[in-house]
N, C-alpha and C positions, 0 to 999 in steps of 0.2 A: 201811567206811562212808565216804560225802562228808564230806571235812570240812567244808569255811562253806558251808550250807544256804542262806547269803542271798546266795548267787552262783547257785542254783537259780530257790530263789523272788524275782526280781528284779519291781519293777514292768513291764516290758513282759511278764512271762510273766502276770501278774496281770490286761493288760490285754486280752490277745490268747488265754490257753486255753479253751477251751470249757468252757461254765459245765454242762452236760449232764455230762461226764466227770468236775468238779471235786464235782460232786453226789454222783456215785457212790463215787468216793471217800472224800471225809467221813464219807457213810452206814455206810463200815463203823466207825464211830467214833461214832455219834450221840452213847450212853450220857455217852460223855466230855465232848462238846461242850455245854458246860450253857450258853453266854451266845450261843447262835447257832441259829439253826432253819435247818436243807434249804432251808423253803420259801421263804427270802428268794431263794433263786437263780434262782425262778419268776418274781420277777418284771421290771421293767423293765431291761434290761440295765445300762444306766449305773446305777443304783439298786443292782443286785444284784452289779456288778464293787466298789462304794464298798464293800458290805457286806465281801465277800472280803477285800478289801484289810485294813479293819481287825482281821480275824481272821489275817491270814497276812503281816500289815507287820510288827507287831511282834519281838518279841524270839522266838526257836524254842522256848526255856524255857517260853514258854508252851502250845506245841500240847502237846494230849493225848498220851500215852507212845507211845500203836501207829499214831497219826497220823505224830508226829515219827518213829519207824522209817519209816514207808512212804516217806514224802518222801526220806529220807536214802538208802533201796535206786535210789526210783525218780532220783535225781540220778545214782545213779552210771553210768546207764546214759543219762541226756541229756543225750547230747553227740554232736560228728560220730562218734568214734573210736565210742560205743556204738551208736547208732544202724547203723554199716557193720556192727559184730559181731552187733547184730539180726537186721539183714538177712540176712546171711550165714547164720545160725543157722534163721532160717524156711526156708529158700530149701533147707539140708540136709533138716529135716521135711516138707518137700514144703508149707508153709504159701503159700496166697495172701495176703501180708499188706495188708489194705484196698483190695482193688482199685479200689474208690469212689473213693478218692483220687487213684490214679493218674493225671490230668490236669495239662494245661498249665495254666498261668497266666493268667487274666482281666485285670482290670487293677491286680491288685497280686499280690504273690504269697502261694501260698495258706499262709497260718498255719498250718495241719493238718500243712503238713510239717518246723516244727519238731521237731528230735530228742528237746526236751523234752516236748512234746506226745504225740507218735508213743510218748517213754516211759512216759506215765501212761497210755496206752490199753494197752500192748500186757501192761503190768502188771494193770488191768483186767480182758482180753477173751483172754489167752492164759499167764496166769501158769507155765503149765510154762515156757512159750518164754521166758519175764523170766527166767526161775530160770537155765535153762541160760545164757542170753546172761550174765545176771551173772556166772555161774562161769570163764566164756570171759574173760572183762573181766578177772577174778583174773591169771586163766592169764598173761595179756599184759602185765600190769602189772606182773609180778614182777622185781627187779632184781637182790638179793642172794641169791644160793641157798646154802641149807649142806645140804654133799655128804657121803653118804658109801659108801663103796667097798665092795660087796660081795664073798664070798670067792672067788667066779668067775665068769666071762662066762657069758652065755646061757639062765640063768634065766628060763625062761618062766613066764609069770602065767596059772592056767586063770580067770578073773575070772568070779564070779558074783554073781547078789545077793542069795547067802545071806552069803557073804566081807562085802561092803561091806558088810551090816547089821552087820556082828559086828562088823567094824572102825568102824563110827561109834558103835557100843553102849560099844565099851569108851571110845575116847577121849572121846565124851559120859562117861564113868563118871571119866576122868580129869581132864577140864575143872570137871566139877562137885566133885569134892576139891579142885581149886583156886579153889572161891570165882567161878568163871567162867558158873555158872546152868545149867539145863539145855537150853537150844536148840542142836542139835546137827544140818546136815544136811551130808551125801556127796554129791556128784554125781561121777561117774563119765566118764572118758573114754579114749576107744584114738586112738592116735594115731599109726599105721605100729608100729612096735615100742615106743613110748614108751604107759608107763600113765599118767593124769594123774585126784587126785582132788583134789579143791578144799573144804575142808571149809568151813563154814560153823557160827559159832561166837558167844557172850556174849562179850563182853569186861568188865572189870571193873567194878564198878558208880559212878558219881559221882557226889555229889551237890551238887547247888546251891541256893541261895534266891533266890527267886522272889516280884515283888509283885503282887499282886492289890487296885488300887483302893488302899486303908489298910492293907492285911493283908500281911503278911509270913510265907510256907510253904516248907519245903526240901522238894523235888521229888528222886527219884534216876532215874537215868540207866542202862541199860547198851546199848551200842552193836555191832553186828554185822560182826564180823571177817571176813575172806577168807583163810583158809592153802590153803597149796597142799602137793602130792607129786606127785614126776614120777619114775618108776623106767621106766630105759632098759631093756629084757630082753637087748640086744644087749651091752652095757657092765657091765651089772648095779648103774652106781648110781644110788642114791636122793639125789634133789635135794629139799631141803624151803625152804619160805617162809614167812616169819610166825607162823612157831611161837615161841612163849618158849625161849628157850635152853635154860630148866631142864627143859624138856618133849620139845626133840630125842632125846636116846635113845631115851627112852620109845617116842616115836612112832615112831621107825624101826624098836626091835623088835618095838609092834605089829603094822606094817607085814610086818618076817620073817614072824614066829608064823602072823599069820591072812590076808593076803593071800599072800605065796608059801609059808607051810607049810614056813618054814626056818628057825626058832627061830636066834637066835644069829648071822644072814649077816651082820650090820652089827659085828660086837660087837670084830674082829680090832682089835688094838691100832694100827695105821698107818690104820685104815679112814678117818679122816678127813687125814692125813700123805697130801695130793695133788699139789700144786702146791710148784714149787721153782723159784726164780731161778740155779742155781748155773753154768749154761750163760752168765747173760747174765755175772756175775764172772768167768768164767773170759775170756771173749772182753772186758773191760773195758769203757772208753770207746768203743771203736770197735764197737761190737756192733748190728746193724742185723736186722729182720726183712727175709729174703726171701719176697716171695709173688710170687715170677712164675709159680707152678705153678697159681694159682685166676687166670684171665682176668678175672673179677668185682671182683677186687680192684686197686683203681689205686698206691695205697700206704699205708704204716703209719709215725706218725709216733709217736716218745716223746717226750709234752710233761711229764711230770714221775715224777721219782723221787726214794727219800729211801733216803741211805747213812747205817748203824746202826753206830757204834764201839762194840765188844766188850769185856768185861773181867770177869774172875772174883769169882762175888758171893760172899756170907759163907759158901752153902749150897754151893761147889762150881759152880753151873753159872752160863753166862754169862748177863749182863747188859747191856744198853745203856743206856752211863754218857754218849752224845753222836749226837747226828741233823743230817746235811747233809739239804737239799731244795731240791731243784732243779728248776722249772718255763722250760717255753719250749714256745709252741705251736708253734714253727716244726717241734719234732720235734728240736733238738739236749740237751734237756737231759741225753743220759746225757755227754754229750761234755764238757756243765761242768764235769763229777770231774774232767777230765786237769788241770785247772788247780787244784786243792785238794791238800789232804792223804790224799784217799781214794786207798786200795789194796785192791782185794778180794781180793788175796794175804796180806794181813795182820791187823789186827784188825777190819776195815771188812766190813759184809755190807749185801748191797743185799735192803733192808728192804720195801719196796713198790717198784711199778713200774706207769706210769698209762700207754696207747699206743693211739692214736684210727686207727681201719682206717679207711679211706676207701673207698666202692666207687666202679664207676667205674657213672655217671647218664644219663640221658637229657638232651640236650643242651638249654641252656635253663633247667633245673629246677634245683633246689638238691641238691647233689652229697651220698649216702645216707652217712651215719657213724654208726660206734658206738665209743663210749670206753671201753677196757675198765681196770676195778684189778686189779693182782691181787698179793695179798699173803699168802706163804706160812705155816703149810702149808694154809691149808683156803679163802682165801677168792679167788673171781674175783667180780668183780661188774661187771655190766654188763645196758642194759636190752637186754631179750630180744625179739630181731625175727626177721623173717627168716633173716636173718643169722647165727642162732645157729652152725649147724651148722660155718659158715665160721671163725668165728669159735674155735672151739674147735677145729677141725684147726688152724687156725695157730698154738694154744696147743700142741698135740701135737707138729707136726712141727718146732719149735723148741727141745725135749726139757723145755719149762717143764712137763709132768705127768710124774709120778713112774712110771716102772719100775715094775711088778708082777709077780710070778710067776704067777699067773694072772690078770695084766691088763696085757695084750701092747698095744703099738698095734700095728694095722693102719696103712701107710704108704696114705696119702688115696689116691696117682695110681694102685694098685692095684683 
């Protein structure tokens, strides 16, 4: 869900959206709206923009519950970045979206084609297409994934929508034991060999006090979450997003059970024991990524790592009793270690490791980067573009993912 609503509903959206489509909306909330009538919006426009404004100036605490939901979905999708995902999204349904509008500019530009606007319509007058566009918005948005590693490659998914009802039945069944309410929806996507579902979910309930005039009421809240799954069939793992930690398992061997019908693939004791630094210690301070093999990539710079001194704790296994961190965006900071006490031959382990790719751009423009962390054994994080795929073979072919017996790399120039 948008966080600050009042970066949505701003006075110039106030002043400039169409009072016709602000109507429509409302209306599905009349019952709520007890200090406002529809029919102020009939009439003189400056009159009926004055009225809006003091219904949707103030504080968000005060709209109606299913009003404040709608505002909150339909922000997240006005914006340029939601609006191209729109687009993009009709344009796969074969949708004409507003042809009417389609036109140049008269002598100002047209208002309609605010992204904010174009998202309270399309929410409106096409709600499957809001629905998926939002779930796409999740998709893209995601930065930290927690992986885990099924028990062999090539798992294919026969995806139906009997599967995904059973799989949102139950984790709706498992959201609601956790206090999380019952709004539960899947959306479904294929994506070349990648499955991707994007649930859609309560999040915990809060509640606040609220003034009315003299009167003082505590109002509760529960807000609508984006988790994501993306299970590779080629690779065979499952990447998840925005799940409760305490709920990963669960959700992964839902996922086995009743979407591939393989009780137990996530459950191997290393499945999430992925990623490893032990290539960049063994090669020390001088340890550089080579990527002249992707022509896409111009260079890889390490602007920050943190060296973990080791030492046996009371229970037998080790501990880190001292942390060096070392930042430089020029891309030298593993090189600071040669001048410290760190040794990765000895008690010292290179604990994280932060290294910003750089592609190579169209000239002119601002040159494409993505900054990736990655901290062993489970966690890479980085925002997910384009790029991704790239991005992750140069984690491979640096031997940073872990050897598997039946999870071989494939060398990329193959």
């Amino acid at each position: 869900m948008a966080g600050n609503l009042k970066k949505f509903i701003n006075p110039r959206f106030l002043k400039t959206i169409d009072l016709g489509l602000m109507k429509q909306l409302l209306a599905r909330h009349e019952e709520d709206i007890t200090q406002f009538s529809l029919d102020l919006l009939d009439q003189d426009e400056t009159a009926a923009r004055e009225e809006l404004h003091k219904l949707l100036a103030g504080s968000e605490d005060t709209y109606p519950e299913g009003l404040r939901a709608d505002l909150h979905r339909i922000a997240e999708l006005g914006s340029n970045r939601g609006l191209e995902i729109t687009q993009e999204q009709a344009e796969r349904e074969g949708i004409d979206l507003f042809p009417e509008m389609k036109a140049g500019d008269e002598d100002v530009p047209d208002k309609r084609h605010d992204p904010k606007h174009i998202a309270v319509r399309v929410f409106l007058e096409h709600p499957g297409l809001f629905d998926v566009a939002a779930d796409r918005m999740a998709m893209c948005t995601v930065d930290r994934l927690h992986e885990y590693a099924g028990r062999e490659r090539g798992v294919t998914i026969d995806l139906t929508e009997e599967k995904v009802e059973a799989f949102r039945a139950a984790v709706a069944d498992l959201f609601r034991g956790a206090f999380l309410g019952d709004y539960c929806r899947v959306g479904d996507y294929v994506d070349g060999d990648e499955i991707n579902l994007v649930v859609s979910h309560g999040s915990m309930v809060s509640t606040m006090p609220v003034v009315e005039g003299q009167q003082e009421r505590v109002i509760s809240v529960r807000q609508i979450s984006h988790a994501v799954l993306r299970y590779s069939e080629t690779t065979g793992m499952l990447r998840l997003a925005r799940f409760r930690k305490a709920h990963q398992a669960e959700i992964a061997e839902l996922f086995a059970s009743i979407i591939l019908e393989r009780p137990g693939f996530f459950d191997d004791d290393n499945a999430q024991d992925l990623y490893t630094l032990r290539p960049v210690e063994l090669a020390g301070p001088d340890f550089t990524f080579d990527a002249a093999y992707d022509p896409q990539i111009d260079k890889v710079l390490i602007i920050e790592a943190a060296a973990d001194q080791m030492a046996p704790g009371k229970n037998g296994y080790p501990r880190v009793v001292r942390t060096l961190r070392s930042r430089d965006i020029r891309g030298n900071a593993l090189q600071h270690f040669g001048s410290t006490p760190v040794s990765f031959r000895g008690a010292w382990r290179l604990g994280e490791l932060v290294f910003r790719v750089l592609f190579k751009g169209v000239e002119g423009k601002r040159q494409p980067q993505v900054t990736v962390k990655l901290r062993p054994p489970s966690v890479v994080q980085f925002r997910r573009t384009q790029h991704e795929a790239r991005v992750m073979t140069l984690i491979e072919r640096h031997g940073l993912l872990h050897d598997r017996d039946d999870f071989e790399l494939v060398d990329a120039a193959e």
